[in-house]
Each structure stands twice: as structure tokens, then as C-alpha cells.
C-alpha positions in Angstrom: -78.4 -15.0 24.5 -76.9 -14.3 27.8 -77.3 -11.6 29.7 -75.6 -10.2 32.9 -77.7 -7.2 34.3 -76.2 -5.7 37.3 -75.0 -8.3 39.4 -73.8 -7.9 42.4 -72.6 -10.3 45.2 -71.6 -9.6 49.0 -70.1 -12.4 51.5 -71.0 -10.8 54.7 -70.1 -7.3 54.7 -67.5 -7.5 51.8 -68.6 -6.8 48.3 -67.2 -8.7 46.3 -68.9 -8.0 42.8 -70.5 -4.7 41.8 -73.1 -3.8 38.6 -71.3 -6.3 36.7 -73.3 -6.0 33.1 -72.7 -7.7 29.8 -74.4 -9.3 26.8 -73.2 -12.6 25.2 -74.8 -13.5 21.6 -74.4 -16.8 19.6 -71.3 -17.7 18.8 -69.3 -14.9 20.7 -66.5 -15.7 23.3 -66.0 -13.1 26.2 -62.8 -13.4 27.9 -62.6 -11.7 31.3 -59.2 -10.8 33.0 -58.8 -8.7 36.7 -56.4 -9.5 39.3 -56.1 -12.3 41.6 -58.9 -12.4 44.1 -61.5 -9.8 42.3 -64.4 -11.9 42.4 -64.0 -13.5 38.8 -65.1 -17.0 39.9 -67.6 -15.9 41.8 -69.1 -14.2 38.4 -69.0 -17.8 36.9 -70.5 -19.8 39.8 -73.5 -17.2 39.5 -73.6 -17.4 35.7 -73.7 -21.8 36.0 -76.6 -21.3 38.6 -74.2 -22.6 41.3 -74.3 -19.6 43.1 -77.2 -17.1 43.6 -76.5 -13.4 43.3 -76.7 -11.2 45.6 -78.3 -8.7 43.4 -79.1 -8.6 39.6 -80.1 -11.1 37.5 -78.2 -13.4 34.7 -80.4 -14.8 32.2 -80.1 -17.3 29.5 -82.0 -16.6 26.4 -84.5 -14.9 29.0 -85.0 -17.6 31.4 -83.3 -16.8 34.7 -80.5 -18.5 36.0 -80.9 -20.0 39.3 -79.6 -23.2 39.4 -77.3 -25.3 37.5 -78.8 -26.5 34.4 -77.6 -29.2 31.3 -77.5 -25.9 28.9 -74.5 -25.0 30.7 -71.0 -27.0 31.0 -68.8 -25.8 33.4 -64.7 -26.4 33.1 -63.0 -26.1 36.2 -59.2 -24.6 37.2 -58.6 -28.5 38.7 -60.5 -30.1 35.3 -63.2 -31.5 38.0 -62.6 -35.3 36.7 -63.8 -38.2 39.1 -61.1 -39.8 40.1 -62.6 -42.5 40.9 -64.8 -43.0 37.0 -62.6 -44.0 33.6 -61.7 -41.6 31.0 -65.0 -42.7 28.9 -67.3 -42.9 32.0 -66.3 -39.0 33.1 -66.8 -38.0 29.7 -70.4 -39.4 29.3 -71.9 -38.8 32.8 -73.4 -36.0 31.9 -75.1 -37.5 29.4 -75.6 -40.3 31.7 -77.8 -38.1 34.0 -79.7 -36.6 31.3 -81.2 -39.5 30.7 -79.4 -40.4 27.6 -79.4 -44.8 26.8 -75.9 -46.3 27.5 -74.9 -47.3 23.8 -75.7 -44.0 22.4 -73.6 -41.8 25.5 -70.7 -44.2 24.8 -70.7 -43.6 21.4 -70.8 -39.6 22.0 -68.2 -39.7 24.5 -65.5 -41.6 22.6 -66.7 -39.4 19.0 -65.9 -36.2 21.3 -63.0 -37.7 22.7 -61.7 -38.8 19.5 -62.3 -34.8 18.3 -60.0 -33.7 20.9 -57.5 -36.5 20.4 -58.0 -38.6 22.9 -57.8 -42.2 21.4 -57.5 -45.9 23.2 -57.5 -44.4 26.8 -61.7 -45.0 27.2 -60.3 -47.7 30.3 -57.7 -45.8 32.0 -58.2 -43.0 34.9 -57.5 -39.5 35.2 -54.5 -40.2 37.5 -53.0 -41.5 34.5 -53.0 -39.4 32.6 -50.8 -35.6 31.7 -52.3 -32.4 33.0 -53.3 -31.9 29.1 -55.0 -35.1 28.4 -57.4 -34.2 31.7 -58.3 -31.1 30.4 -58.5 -32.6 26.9 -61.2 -35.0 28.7 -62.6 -31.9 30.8 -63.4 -30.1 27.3 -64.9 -33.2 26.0 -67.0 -34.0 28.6 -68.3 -30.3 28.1 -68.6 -30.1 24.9 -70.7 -34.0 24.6 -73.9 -32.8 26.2 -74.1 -30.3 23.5 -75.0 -27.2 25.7 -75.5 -23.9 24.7 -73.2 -22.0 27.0 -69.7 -23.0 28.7 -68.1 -21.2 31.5 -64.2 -21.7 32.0 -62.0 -20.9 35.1 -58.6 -20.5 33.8 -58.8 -23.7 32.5 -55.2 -24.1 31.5 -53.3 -22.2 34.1 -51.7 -25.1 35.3 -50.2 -26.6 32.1 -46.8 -25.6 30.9 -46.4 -23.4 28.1 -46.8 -25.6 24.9 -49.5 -27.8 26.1 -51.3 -24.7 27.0 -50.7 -23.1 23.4 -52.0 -26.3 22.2 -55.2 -26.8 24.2 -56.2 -22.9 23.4 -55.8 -24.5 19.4 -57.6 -27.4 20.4 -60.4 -25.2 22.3 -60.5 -23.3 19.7 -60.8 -25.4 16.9 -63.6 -27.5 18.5 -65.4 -23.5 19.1 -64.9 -23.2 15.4 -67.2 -26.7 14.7 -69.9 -26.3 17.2 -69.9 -22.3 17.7 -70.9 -23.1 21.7 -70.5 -19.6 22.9 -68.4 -19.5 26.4 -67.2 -16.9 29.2 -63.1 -17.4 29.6 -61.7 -16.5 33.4 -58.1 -16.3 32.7 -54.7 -14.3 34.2 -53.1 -13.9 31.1 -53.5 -11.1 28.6 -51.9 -12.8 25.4 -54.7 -15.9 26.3 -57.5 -13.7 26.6 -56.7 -12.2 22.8 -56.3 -15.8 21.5 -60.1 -17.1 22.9 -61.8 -13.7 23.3 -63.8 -12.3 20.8 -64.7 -9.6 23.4 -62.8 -9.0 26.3 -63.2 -7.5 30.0 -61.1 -6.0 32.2 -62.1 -6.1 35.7 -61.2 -3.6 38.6 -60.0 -5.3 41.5 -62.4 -5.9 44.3 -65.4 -5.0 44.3 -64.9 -6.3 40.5 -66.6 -4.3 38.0 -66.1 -3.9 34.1 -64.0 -1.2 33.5 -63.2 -1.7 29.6 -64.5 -4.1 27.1 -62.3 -4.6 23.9 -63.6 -5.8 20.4 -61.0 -8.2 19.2 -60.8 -8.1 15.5 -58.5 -11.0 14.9 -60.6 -13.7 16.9 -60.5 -17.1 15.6 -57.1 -16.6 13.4 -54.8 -19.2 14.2 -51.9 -17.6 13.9 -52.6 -14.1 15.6 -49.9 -14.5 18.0 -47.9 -13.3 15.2 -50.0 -10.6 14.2 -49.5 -7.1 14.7 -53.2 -5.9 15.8 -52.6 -8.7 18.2 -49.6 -6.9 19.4 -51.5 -3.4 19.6 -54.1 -5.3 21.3 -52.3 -6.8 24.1 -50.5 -3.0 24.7 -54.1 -1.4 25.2 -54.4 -4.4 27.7 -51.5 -3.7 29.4 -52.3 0.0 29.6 -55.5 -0.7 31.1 -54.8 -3.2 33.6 -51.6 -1.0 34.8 -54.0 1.8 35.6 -57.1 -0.6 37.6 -54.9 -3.1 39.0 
């Protein structure tokens, strides 16, 4: 479904990604971890179309990526809410710009809102809301247009840590409906084994792959408390140690 062949990206004379390769298939999750500054959202904003690479290709079931496209929903570090638009009205603008009528993207929106537990707040404004209710309305306004990837930039660095244990839940059960596949960018080990089905390590800039680990335990709910999960996170640790 997607695939990353090569890539490769250079701002001036610094390389800042290197023969970066994957594959992605339906209803797989790839988390990617590497140190602060690699070139990890860089990877993304080439993957969304955003930004064009400097060599390689990424494709989407075959068709290359070049520019940003409705198949793919982005969620951003800062959530990426209009400050300025209601909770309902962020949600459905992207359903607004495909063309979809007004009473039926309303509808969507507060369905996908209500999915992520976001009830009676279709008026108010992302200022009013918690750090974990914007994401909850980021994720839902990703998740409405129904796309077939998602990309998402350490999406919950900024909560504290409960919210963020919840949201991963909440991301995950919502994963576990609509089996949207989706590239993680995140800092944290333990996170990466809670949403990655697969996941990369990166070396530190130029980033490239330097490991890929199958993660057996995907999807279980309560694999915080499991002992692969523990085994997991030390192969991790032993990896990063050595690249970073």
C-alpha cells in the first residue's frame, strides 16, 4: 500500500535523510523512533506530499506522492486546530473541501466526534478546550474524511502522562474499527510498542533505518503489562544506546 523507496532529502548541503526504505500494507501501523533532530518529520512531510524528496520516491498504492492529497490525514505535534473555527466546524472542513453537502459533513463530524468522546462541545473553540480534547478533535477530524493513510508527529508529546495513556487507547481503539493504516513519529520507546505493529529505529542524522522490529503483541490492550512487551522495549533500548 505504501511504499518508501530510497528516499533521500538534502537542505542545502546537509543531508538530512538517507535511502530511507519501507513497505506499509493494509491495516499495519509503523512506528518510527530516532533522536531529536534526525529528519523524522521531514520523512512525514514527504510521505503527506507536503514536501518533495530530494531523491526516491514514496508511493501510495502505486500512484506517486507529490502533493498533499484527501487519502492522507495528517495529525500534527500542535493538533493543527483553527483557532479561529468551532470544535464541529474544524472537524468537518475537510469534508467541507471535498465537496461533501453541509447536512451530511455535520452529521460525520459529530458521529466521529461522538466515537472519540467528544459530546455537546460542537459550539465551543479549541482554546477551550484541554490539551486532550484538541487532540481528541485532531484524531477526529482525521479520521472523518475516511482516508486511507494517516501520518502522526508525536501526536501526544505534549499531554501529561494519563491523558496520553488514554488517547494511545482511544487511537487505538478507533484503529481497531476502521483498520486506517498510519506512520507514528514518536520519542518514546514504551509508545512506539503500544501503536506499532512494526517499528523503526532511526540513526541520527542523516536518518536511516537501522532496525525494524515485528511487534507480536500489537493491538493488546493491556501489553504494558506484558512480558514480551518488556523484552521488547529492552531490544529497543539496546538499539537506540548503540545509534544514538
Amino acid at each position: 500500500m505504501l511504499t518508501a523507496d530510497n528516499l533521500g532529502k538534502k537542505y542545502g548541503e546537509e543531508v538530512v535523510l538517507d535511502n530511507v526504505s519501507f513497505t506499509l500494507d493494509r491495516e499495519e501501523t509503523l512506528a518510527v523512533v530516532g533522536p531529536s533532530g534526525c529528519g523524522k518529520t521531514t520523512l512525514l512531510y514527504i510521505l503527506s506530499g507536503l514536501t518533495e524528496a530530494g531523491s526516491g520516491a514514496a508511493m501510495l498504492n502505486s500512484v506517486p506522492i507529490t502533493t498533499p492529497t484527501p487519502d492522507i490525514s495528517f495529525i500534527l505535534q500542535d493538533y493543527g486546530l483553527l483557532p479561529w473555527r468551532t470544535v464541529i466546524d474544524n472537524v468537518a472542513l475537510g469534508l467541507k473541501v471535498q465537496g461533501v453537502p453541509k447536512k451530511e459533513r455535520l452529521t460525520r463530524a459529530r458521529e466521529q466526534l461522538a466515537e472519540l468522546g467528544i459530546v455537546g462541545r460542537d459550539d465551543d473553540y479549541p482554546a477551550n478546550l484541554s490539551g486532550g480534547e484538541q487532540q481528541r478533535v485532531a484524531i477526529a477530524r482525521a479520521f472523518v474524511t475516511r482516508p486511507r493513510l494517516m501520518l502522526l508527529d508525536e501526536p501526544f508529546s505534549s499531554l501529561d502522562a494519563l491523558t496520553r495513556e488514554r488517547l494511545q487507547r482511544t487511537l487505538l481503539d478507533v484503529w481497531k474499527q476502521r483498520k486506517v493504516p498510519f506512520v507514528l513519529v514518536t520519542h518514546s520507546l514504551e509508545e512506539a510498542v503500544v501503536l506499532g505493529k512494526r517499528i523503526m529505529v532511526m540513526s541520527g542524522r542523516p536518518a536511516s533505518p537501522v532496525a525494524v522490529f515485528d511487534n507480536p503483541g500489537f493491538g493488546d490492550e493491556s501489553i504494558r503489562d506484558t512480558e514480551a512487551c518488556f523484552e521488547l522495549l529492552k531490544e529497543l533500548r539496546r538499539t537506540v544506546e548503540n545509534v544514538w
